[in-house]
C-alpha positions, -999 to +999 in steps of 0.1 A: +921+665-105+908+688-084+873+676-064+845+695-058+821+686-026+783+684-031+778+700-002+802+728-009+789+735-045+779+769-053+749+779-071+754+804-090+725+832-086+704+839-119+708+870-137+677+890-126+666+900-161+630+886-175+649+858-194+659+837-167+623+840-151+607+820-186+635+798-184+620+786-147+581+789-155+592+767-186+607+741-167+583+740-140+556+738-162+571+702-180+575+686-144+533+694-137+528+677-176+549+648-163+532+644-129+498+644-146+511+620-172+525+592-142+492+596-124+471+591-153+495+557-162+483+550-130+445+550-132+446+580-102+425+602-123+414+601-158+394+613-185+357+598-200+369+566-214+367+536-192+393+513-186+394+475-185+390+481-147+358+499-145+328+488-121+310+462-141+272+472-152+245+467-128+215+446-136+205+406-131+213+380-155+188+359-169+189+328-190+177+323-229+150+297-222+128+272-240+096+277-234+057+275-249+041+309-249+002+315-247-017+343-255-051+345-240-084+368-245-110+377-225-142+380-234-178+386-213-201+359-202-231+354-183-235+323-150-264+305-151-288+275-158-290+283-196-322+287-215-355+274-200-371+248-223-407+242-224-416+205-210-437+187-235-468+182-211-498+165-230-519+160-201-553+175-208-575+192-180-570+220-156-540+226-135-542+216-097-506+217-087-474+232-099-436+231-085-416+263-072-396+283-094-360+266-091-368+229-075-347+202-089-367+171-098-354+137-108-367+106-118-401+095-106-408+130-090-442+149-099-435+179-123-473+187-118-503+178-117-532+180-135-573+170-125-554+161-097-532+131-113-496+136-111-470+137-141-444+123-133-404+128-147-388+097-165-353+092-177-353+090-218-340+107-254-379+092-268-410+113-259-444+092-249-465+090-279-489+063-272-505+046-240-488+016-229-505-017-219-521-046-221-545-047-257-575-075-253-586-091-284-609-120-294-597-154-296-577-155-327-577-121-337-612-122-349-639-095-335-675-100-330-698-104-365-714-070-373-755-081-374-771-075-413-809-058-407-830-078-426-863-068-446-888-055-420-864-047-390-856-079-389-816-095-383-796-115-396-761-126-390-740-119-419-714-135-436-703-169-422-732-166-394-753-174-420-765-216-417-766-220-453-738-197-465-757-168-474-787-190-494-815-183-476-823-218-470-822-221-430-849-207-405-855-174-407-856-155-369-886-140-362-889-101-369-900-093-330-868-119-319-836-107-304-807-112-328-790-146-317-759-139-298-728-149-315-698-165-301-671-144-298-642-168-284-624-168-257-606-133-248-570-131-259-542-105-248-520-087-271-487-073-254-473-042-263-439-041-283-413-016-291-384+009-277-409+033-256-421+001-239-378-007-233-374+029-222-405+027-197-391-007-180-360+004-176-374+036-154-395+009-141-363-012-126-346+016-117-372+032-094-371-008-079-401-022-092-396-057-101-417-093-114-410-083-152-382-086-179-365-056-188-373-057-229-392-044-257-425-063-247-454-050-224-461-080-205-487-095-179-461-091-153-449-051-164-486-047-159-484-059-123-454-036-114-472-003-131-501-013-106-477-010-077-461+021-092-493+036-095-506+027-062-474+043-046-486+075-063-522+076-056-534+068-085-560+045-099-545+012-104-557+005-134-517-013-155-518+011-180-498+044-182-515+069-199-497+094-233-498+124-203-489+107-170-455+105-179-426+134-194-393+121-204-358+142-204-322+132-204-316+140-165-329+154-142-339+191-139-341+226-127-378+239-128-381+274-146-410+301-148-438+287-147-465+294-180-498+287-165-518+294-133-537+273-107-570+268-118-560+272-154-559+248-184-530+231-190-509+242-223-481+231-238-460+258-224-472+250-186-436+245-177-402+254-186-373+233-174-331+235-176-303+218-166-290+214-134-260+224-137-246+256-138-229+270-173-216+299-191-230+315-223-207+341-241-220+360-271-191+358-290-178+378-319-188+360-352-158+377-370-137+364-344-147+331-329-124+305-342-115+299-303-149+284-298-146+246-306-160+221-295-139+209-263-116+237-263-100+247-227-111+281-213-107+295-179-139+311-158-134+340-137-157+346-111-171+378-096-152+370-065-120+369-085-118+332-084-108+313-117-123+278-126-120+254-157-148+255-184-152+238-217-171+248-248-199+224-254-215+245-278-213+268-309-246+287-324-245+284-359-272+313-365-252+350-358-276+376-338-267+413-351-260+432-322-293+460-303-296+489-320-295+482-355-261+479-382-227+462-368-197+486-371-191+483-405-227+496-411-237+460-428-251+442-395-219+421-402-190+440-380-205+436-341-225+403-355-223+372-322-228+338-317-238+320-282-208+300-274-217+275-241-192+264-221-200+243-194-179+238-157-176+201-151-169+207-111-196+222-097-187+224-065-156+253-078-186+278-080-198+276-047-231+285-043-233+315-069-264+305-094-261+334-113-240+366-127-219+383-146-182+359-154-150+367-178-138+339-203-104+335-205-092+319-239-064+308-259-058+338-290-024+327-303+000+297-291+038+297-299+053+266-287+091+250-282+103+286-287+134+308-273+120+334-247+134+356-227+112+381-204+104+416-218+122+430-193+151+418-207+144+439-246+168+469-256+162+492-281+193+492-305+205+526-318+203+514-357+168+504-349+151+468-338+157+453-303+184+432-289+197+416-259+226+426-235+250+397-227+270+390-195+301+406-213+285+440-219+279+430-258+252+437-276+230+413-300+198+418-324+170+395-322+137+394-341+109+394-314+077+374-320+046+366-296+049+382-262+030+367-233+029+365-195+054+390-194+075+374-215+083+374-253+096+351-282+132+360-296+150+346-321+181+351-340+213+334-352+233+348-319+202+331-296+206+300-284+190+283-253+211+291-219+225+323-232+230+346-202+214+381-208+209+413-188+180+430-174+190+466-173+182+483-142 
């Protein structure tokens, strides 16, 4: 066998016509398929499918939560004292002194005065309607015979004054005599009973007058203490407290405009009163006040920006039709309001602020022990709806339900509590 050396082999030289010349591109055209085809295998260049090796997506996982979700509504409201009451002032005469506009008075302060006597401010829900004192009454309850004129000008004494019952058959008194006196009895006190006379003590005690028993009855020794209380004012000390020297309400209060002047007569709208505390009142929607309850939770926001706790003590029951005429729907009904008052039990959270313009915050719609995720987190699917990206790049549908605080209620038979989602960048 006859061996041939690499090295030595000859190449025999292509024949120079155009056939051998396809014959090369041909083959030189299967080695570039082949090359792109290993460098493709090996993830060098590629076309628009990813692989399993692809950057993962970018965006922050969050976590299906449980969660209560509230919806809250703002509505309008005015700060202030609410609206000025007239005090009931029966006290008859000209006023001589009244308080300034704003002045806070409590319990045994003048309001006013009038002929120069003060009134003065009592603690109570039940307004005076009598004097109270000591009532002096003959010996027995009897009064004094009424004297009978007798033929002539003459007297008489009637009834059982009469020495032979009425017959005729005593001495008669002379026509130019005085009537006889009669004897009247000794003089007998009757003390006052009943809840005004309770109600009056009690003030009594608690401005620290003593000597007496806190009760129903008007006694010698309540008598004694109203002189001391009256001397301390400058009044006459005469143990009895007249139907206008005294004006009860349930606290103290905050003195409003006043209705009268110096030098006029005293009226029954003299002086107007509120609180002295500081409230809100909201003309609410009557289509739309279901929030306003009794007791319900609402936040105050301030005109500095500052929010504070309120609490609805009250609810109009008559509706106001809005200025200018019809409501919306052209009835009166559709922009028809109520005056909802919500009071601020710490005071102090207002500052000094008396008055102004302050937004109510309430609760519209609550959704509690429910899946949430934040809104953020929401992608619209491409058959319609929203769903929620998990860690895995998957995609799942969810129904959505009360969104709030920048968050919103999902559900759905893919949701569960802890389920990682994405927030797409």
């Amino acid at each position: 066998m006859t061996r041939i050396d690499d090295e030595s082999e000859a190449v025999p030289e292509p024949p120079r016509g155009g056939r051998g010349r396809r014959t090369a591109l041909i083959a030189l055209a299967v080695v570039v398929v082949a090359a792109v085809a290993v460098v493709g295998a090996l993830g060098l260049g590629g076309g628009e499918d990813e692989s399993a090796d692809a950057p993962p997506r970018t965006g922050s996982l969050v976590e299906v939560v449980r969660a209560t979700l509230t919806e809250r509504t703002e509505v309008d409201g005015q700060l202030g004292y609410g609206t000025e009451i007239p005090l009931p002032v029966k006290a008859t005469g000209t006023v001589t002194g009244l308080p300034e506009a704003g002045a806070t008075v409590k319990r045994g302060d003048t309001l006013l005065r009038v002929d120069d006597r003060p009134v003065v401010l009592l603690y109570g829900s039940l307004p005076m309607y009598r004097d109270l004192g000591l009532t002096a009454t003959a010996s027995g309850g009897d009064t004094a015979p009424e004297a009978d004129t007798a033929p002539g000008g003459g007297t008489t004494a009637s009834g059982e004054g009469k020495t032979d019952g009425g017959t005729g058959g005593g001495a008669a008194a002379s026509p130019s005599a005085p009537p006889a006196p009669t004897d009247t009895g000794a003089a007998a006190v009757t003390e006052l009973k009943g809840m005004d006379v309770l109600q009056f003590e009690t003030n009594l005690a608690a401005l620290g007058y003593t000597g007496f028993t806190v009760d129903e009855t008007f006694t010698d020794g309540t008598a004694d203490a109203v002189e001391r209380w009256q001397k301390s004012l400058g009044m006459p000390e005469t143990g009895r407290v007249g139907i206008g020297d005294v004006i009860y309400s349930a606290g103290k209060v905050r003195i409003g405009r006043p209705g009268v002047r110096l030098g006029e007569a005293v009226t029954e709208n003299a002086l107007t009163y509120t609180g002295t505390a500081r409230k809100v009142v909201v003309d609410a929607s009557a289509a739309d006040a279901s929030w306003a309850v009794r007791g319900a939770t609402v936040r105050v926001r301030l005109p500095d920006g500052k929010t504070v706790r309120g609490e609805v003590a009250s609810v109009g029951r008559q509706a106001s039709a809005p200025e200018g005429g019809s409501g919306e729907d052209g009835s009166g009904r559709g922009g028809a309001t109520v005056p909802v008052t919500v009071t601020i039990e710490d005071q102090k959270s207002v500052g000094r602020l008396e008055s102004g313009p302050v937004t109510v915050e309430y609760v519209g719609r609550e959704a509690k022990d429910v899946l949430t995720v934040p809104v953020a987190a929401l992608v619209a699917l491409a058959e319609g709806g929203h769903g929620l990206e998990t860690a895995d790049g998957g995609f799942i549908a969810v129904k959505t339900g009360l969104f709030a605080d920048g968050k919103v209620e999902v559900s759905g038979s893919a949701v569960r509590a802890g389920l990682k989602v994405r927030i797409p960048e």
